[in-house]
C-alpha positions in Angstrom: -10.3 -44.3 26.5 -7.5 -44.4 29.2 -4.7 -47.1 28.0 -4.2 -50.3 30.2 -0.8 -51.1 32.2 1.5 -52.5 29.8 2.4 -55.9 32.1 -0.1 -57.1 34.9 1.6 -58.7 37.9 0.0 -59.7 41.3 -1.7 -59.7 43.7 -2.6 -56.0 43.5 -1.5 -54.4 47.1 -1.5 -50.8 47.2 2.5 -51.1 47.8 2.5 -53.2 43.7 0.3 -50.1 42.4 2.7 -47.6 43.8 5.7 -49.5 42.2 4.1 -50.2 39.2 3.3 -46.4 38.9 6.4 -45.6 40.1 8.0 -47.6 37.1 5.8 -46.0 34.3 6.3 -42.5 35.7 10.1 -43.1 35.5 9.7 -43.8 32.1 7.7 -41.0 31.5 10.2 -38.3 33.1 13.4 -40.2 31.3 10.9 -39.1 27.9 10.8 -35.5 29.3 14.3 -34.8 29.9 15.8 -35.9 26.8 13.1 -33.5 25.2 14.2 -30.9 26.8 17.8 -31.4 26.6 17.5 -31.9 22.8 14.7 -30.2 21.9 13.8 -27.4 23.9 17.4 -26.2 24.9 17.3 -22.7 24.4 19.0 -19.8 26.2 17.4 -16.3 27.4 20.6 -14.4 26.5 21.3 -16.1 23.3 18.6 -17.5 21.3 16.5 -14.5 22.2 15.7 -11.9 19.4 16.7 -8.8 21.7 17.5 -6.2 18.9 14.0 -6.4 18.2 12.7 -6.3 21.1 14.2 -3.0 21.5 13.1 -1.9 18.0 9.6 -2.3 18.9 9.1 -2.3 22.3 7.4 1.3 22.4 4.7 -0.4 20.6 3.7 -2.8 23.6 1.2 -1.1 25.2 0.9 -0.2 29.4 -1.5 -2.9 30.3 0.5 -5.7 27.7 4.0 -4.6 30.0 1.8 -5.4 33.2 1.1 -8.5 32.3 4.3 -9.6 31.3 5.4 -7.7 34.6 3.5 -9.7 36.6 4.4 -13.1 35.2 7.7 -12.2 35.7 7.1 -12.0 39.5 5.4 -15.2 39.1 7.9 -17.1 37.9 10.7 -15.5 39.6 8.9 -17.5 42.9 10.5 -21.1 41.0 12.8 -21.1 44.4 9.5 -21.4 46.6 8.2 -23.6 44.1 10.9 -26.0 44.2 11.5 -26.0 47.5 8.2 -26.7 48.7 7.9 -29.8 46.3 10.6 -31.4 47.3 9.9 -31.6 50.8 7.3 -34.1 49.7 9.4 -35.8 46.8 13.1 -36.0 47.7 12.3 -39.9 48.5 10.4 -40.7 45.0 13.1 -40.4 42.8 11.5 -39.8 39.3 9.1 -37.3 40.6 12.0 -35.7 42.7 14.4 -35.6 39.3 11.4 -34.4 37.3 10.7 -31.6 39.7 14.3 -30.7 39.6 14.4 -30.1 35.8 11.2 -29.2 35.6 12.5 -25.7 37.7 15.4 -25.5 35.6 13.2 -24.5 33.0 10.8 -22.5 34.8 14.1 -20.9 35.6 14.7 -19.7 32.2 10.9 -17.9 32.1 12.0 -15.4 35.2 15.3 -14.5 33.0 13.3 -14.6 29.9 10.5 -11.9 31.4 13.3 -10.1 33.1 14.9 -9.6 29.0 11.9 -8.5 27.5 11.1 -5.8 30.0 14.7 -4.6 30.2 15.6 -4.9 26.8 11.6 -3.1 25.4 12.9 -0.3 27.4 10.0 -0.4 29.3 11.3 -1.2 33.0 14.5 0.2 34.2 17.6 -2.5 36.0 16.3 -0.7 39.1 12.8 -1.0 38.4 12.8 -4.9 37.9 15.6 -5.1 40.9 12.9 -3.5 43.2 9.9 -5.4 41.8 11.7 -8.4 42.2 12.5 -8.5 45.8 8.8 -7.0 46.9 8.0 -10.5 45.2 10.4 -12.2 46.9 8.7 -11.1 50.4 6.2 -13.5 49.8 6.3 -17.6 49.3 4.1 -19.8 48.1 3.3 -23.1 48.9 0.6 -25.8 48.0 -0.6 -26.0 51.8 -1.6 -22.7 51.3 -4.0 -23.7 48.2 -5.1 -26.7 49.7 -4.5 -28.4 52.5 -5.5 -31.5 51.3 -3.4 -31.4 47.7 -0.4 -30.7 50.0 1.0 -34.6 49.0 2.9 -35.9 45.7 -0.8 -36.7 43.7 -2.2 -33.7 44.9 1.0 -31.9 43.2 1.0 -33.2 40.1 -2.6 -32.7 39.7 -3.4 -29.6 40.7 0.4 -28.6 38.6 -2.0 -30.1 35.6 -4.4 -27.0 35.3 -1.7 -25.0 36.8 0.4 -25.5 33.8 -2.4 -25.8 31.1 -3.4 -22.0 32.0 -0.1 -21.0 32.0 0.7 -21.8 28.8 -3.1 -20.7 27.6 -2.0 -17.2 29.8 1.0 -17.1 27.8 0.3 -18.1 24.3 -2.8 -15.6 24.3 -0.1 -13.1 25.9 1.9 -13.8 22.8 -1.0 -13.4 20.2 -1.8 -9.9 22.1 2.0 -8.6 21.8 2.1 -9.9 17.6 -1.0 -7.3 17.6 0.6 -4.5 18.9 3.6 -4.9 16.9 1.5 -4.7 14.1 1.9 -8.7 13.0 -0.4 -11.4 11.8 -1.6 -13.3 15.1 0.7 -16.3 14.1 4.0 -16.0 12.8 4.9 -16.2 9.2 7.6 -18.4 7.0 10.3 -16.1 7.9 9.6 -16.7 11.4 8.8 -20.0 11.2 12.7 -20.8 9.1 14.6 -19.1 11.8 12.8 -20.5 14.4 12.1 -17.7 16.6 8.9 -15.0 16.4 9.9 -11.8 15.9 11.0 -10.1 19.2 9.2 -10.3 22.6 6.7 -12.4 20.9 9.3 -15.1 20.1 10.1 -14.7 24.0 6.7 -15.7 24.8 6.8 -18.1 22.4 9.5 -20.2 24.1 8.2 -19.7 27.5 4.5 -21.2 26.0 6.3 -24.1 24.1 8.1 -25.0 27.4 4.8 -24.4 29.3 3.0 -27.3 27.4 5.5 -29.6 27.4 5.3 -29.3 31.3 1.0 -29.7 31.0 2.1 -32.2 28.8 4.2 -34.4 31.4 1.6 -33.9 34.2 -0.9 -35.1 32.2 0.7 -38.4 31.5 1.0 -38.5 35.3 -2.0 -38.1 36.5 -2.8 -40.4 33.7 -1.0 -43.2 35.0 -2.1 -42.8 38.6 -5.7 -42.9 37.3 -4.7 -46.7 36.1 -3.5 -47.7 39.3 -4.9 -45.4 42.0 -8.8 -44.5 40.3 -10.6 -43.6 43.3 -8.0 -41.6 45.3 -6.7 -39.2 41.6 -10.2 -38.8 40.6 -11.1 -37.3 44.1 -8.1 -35.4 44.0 -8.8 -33.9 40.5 -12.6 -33.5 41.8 -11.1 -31.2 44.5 -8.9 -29.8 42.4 -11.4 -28.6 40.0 -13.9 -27.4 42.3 -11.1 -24.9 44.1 -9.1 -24.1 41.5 -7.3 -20.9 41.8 -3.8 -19.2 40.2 -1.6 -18.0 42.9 -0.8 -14.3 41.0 -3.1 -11.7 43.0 -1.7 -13.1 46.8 2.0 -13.3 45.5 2.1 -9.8 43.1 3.3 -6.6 45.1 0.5 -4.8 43.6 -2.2 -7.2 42.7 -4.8 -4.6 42.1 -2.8 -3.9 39.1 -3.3 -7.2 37.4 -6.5 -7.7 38.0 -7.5 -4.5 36.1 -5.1 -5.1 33.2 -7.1 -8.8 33.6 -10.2 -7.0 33.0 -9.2 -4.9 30.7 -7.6 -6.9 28.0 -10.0 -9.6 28.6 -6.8 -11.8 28.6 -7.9 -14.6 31.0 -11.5 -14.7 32.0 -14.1 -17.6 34.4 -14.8 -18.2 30.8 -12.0 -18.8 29.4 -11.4 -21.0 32.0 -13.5 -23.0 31.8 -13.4 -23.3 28.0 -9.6 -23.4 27.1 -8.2 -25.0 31.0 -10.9 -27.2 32.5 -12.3 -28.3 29.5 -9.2 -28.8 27.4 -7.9 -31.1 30.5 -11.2 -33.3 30.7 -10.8 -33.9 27.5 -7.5 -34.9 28.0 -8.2 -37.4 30.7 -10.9 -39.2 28.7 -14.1 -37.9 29.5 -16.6 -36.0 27.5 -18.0 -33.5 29.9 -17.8 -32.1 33.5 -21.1 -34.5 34.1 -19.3 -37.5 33.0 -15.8 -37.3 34.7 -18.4 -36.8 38.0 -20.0 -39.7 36.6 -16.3 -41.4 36.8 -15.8 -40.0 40.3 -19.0 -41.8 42.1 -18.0 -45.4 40.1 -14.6 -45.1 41.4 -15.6 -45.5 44.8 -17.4 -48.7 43.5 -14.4 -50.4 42.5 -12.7 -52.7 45.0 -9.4 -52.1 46.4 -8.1 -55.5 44.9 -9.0 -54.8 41.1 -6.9 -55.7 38.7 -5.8 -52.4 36.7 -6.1 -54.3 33.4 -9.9 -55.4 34.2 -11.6 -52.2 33.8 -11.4 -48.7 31.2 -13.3 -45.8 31.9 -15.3 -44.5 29.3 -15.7 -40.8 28.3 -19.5 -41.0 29.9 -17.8 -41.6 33.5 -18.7 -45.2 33.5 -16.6 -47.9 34.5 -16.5 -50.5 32.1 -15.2 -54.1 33.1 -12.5 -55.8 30.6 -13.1 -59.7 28.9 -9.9 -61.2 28.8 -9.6 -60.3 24.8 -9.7 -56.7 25.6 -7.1 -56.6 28.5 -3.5 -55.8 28.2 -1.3 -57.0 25.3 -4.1 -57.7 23.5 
């Protein structure tokens, strides 16, 4: 069930559901940042286990140091990223400051990437200097996924599967390199006291962690634009789910490389996908299948402009359900 608006105040313009949204989703980013200030403040050059890394990096194989390779000319695009979503949010304040700390972090995964192929001995300063700026030829930017997601809703939910594969891409990433250093897929109670996996695993365990704490914040988004906008986020997340695609193969100097490491490792598959992304985030939202949030998509449009956010749930079969006054808010 998706939760009601905590206080109901009308009449309902579309100018009250902005603020109203507005309000909640300043609460919500206030949440995030003190996470990730008390939390999740970690450092690449210090609270990375790098001796290890170098102990053990001959074990990674080629196609694991491709992967991580081209993740790290993923996520050395944060500028582009940044940049292009501000554009759109340096007038909404709590998405602008959550977009801002939201790159600090991503931030951290470029340095973090950057460490672990240095420091495995597996890419050389000048390697990873030229690699770098062959990524850096190329921007991306959400008008080139979509047109039509190229606006602060479409951002944050097309940033929702974004960041749910990313941290799926990553954690499996993690559970690959734990193999090949001869480990136990998850880590064990040394690991677990000190905090920290056991050399570049424990790097792509903080760049995962981070990951889903980012999923995590764009899914109480969208969540609260589903209250007070239904019919315009479900068509967005209809669109956004029909087109999906990463931006790695047109941003990668040498894509053909990753998508036969892709192939070979079996690391992220239509499959998987569809089982550990799509999936995971219908669930999320509240509905039980891909039928049903369609279901939800085609009652949306039903719904009059004027509703009352408080008068309605949707259920996890897609249908919209009117509210008595027992079951609305503060009840």
């Amino acid at each position: 069930m998706v939760s009601m608006p905590i206080v109901l105040r009308g009449p309902w313009t579309r100018e009250a559901r902005e603020r109203a949204a507005s309000v909640e989703a300043r609460e919500a980013f206030i949440r995030y940042f003190h996470k990730m200030m008390k939390e999740r403040n970690w450092l690449p050059w210090d609270d990375l286990p790098l001796d290890e890394m170098r102990a053990f990096g001959d074990r990674l194989s080629d196609d694991t140091v491709k992967l991580i390779e081209a993740f790290y000319g993923l996520e050395s695009q944060v500028a582009n990223y940044v940049a292009d979503g501000l554009d759109m949010l340096h007038k909404i304040r709590e998405r602008r400051n959550l977009h801002l700390s939201w790159g600090l972090e991503e931030l951290k995964h470029s340095e973090t990437f950057e460490l672990v192929l240095a420091h495995s001995g597996r890419r050389t300063r000048e390697e990873l200097e030229s690699f770098r700026a062959a990524a850096m030829e190329r921007r991306w930017r959400m008008r080139d996924e979509d047109p039509d997601l190229d606006n602060p809703l479409g951002f944050i939910c097309y940033g929702l599967l974004q960041e749910r594969a990313t941290f799926y891409n990553y954690d499996e990433l993690r559970k690959r390199i734990r193999r090949e250093y001869g480990l136990p897929t998850e880590p064990g109670e040394e690991e677990r006291e000190r905090g920290v996996e056991i050399g570049a695993a424990g790097a792509l365990g903080r760049v995962a962690n981070d990951e889903r704490a980012h999923y995590d914040i764009f899914l109480e988004l969208v969540q609260i634009y589903l209250r007070y906008l239904p019919q315009e986020t479900l068509d967005t997340l209809q669109r956004v789910f029909d087109n999906f695609r990463t931006p790695a193969l047109r941003l990668l100097p040498d894509p053909a490389q990753l998508t036969e490491a892709l192939e070979r490792t079996m690391l992220y598959t239509p499959l998987k996908y569809v089982r550990n992304v799509r999936n995971v985030v219908l669930d999320a939202l509240g509905f039980e299948s891909t039928r049903a949030f369609d279901c939800a998509v085609r009652a949306a449009k039903q719904l009059s402009a004027s509703l009352d956010p408080g008068t309605f749930r949707i259920a996890r079969n897609g249908q919209i359900i009117p509210l008595t006054d027992s079951e609305g808010v503060g009840k």
